[in-house]
C-alpha positions in Angstrom: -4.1 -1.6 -13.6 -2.7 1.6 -12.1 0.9 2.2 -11.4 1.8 2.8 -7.5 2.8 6.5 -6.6 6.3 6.8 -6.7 8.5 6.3 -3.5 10.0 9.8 -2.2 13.1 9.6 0.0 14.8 11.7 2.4 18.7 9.8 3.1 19.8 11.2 5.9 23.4 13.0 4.8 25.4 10.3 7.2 23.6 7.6 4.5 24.9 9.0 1.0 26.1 5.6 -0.4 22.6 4.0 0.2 21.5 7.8 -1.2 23.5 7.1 -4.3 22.0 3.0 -4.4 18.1 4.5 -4.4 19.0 7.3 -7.7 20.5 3.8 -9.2 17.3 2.2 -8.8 15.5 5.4 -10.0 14.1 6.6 -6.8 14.0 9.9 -6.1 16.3 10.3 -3.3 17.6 13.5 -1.1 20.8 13.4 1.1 20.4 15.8 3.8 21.6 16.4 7.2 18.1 15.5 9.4 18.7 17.7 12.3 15.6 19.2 13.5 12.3 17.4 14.7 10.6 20.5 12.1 12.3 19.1 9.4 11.0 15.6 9.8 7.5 16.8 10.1 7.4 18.8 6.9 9.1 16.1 4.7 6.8 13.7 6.2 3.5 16.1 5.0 5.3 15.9 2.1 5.0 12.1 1.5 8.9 11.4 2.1 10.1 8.2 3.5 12.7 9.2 5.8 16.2 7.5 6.4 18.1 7.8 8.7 20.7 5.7 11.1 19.8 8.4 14.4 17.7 6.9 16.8 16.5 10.2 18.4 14.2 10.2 15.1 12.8 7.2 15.2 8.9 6.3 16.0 7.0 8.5 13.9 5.3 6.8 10.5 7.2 7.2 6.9 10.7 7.5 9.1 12.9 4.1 8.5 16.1 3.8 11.5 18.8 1.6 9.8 20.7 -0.4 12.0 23.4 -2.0 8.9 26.3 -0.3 8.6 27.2 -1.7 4.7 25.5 0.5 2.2 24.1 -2.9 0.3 22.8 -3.9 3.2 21.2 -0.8 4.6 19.4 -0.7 0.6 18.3 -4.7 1.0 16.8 -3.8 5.0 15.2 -0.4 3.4 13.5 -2.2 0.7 12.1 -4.6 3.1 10.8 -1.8 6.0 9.5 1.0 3.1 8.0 -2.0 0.5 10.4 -1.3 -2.6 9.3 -3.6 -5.4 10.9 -4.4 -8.2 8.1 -3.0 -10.5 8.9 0.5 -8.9 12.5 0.5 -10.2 13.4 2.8 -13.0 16.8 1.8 -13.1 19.5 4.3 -14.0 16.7 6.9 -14.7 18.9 9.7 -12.2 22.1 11.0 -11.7 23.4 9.6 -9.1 25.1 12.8 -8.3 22.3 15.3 -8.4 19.3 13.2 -8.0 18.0 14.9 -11.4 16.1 12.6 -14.3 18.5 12.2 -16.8 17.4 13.4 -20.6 18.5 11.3 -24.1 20.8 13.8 -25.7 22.0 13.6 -29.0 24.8 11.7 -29.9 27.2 14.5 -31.9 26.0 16.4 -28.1 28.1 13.5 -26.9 31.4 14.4 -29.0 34.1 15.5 -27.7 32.8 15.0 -23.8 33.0 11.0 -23.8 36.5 8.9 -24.7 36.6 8.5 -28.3 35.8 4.2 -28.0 32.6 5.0 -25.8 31.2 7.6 -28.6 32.0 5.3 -31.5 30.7 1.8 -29.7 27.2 3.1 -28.3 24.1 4.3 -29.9 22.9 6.5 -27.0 23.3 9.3 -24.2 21.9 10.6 -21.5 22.7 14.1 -19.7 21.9 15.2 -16.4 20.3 18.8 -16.6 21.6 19.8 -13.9 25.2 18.8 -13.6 26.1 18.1 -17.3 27.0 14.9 -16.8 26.7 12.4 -19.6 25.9 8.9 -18.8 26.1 5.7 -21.3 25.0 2.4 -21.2 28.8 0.5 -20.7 29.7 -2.7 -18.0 29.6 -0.6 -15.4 25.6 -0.8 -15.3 25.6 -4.3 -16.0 28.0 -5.0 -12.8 25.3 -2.7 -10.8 22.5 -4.5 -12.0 24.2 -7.9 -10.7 25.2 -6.5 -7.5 21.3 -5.6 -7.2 20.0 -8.7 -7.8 22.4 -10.9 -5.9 21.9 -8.4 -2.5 17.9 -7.7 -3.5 17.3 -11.8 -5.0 15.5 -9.7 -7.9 15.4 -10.3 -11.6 15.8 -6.4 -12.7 14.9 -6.4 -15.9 15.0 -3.3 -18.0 16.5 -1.8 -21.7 18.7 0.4 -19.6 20.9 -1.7 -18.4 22.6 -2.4 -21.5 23.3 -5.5 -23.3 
């Protein structure tokens, strides 16, 4: 059995929560102002699913007009139009800053750039190469997970999420 392509998104900058919502699933998703019908066209060739809340861009295939105004919300009617399952999600596989895959990273790399508890308590890390960032595997994840599974009625099941 073959794995589906990966889903591509374009948020529309007015949409940067939901933005931040796909990167926490593991989706790769860009927040840019869509201003321009040029734009559109190109990330469409591209394979981008465009999102957006402007009805001037409707119509066109692969471009997804939101009419929530709660982030959760806009993710659960998003996952419905674009056909998000939950064997696509690669939870907590970006930063949900930069949209980057985030790398395992040593633990000593760890030192000094996490609170002393959080580098003695966990066995892992993970950096964004792009912004530095260092990411662990605390509660906070685990409350995300629930959050995505009471708004999505999924079972996300994955390592990453911590235990």
């Amino acid at each position: 059995m073959t794995e589906a392509p990966e889903k591509h998104f374009v948020v529309d900058s007015m949409l940067g929560k939901l933005a931040k919502w796909l990167r926490i699933l593991g989706f790769d998703a860009r927040c840019e102002r869509l201003d321009a019908r040029e734009q559109i066209e190109i990330y469409q060739k591209q394979g981008f699913f465009l999102i957006t809340r402007n009805r001037r861009w409707s119509g066109p295939p692969r471009v997804f007009c939101l009419t929530a105004n709660n982030p959760v919300e806009q993710l659960r009617e998003l996952v419905s139009l674009a056909g998000v399952t939950p064997q696509e999600v690669r939870l907590l596989e970006r930063c949900v800053r930069c949209n980057e895959r985030l790398m395992e990273t040593a633990s000593e790399d760890a030192l000094g750039q996490v609170p002393d508890y959080v580098f003695e308590t966990h066995p892992s890390f993970h950096r964004c190469p792009n912004c530095e960032r260092i990411y662990w595997r605390g509660s906070h994840p685990k409350r995300m997970v629930q959050r995505l599974e009471q708004t999505l009625g999924w079972t996300i099941l994955s390592d990453s999420a911590g235990s």
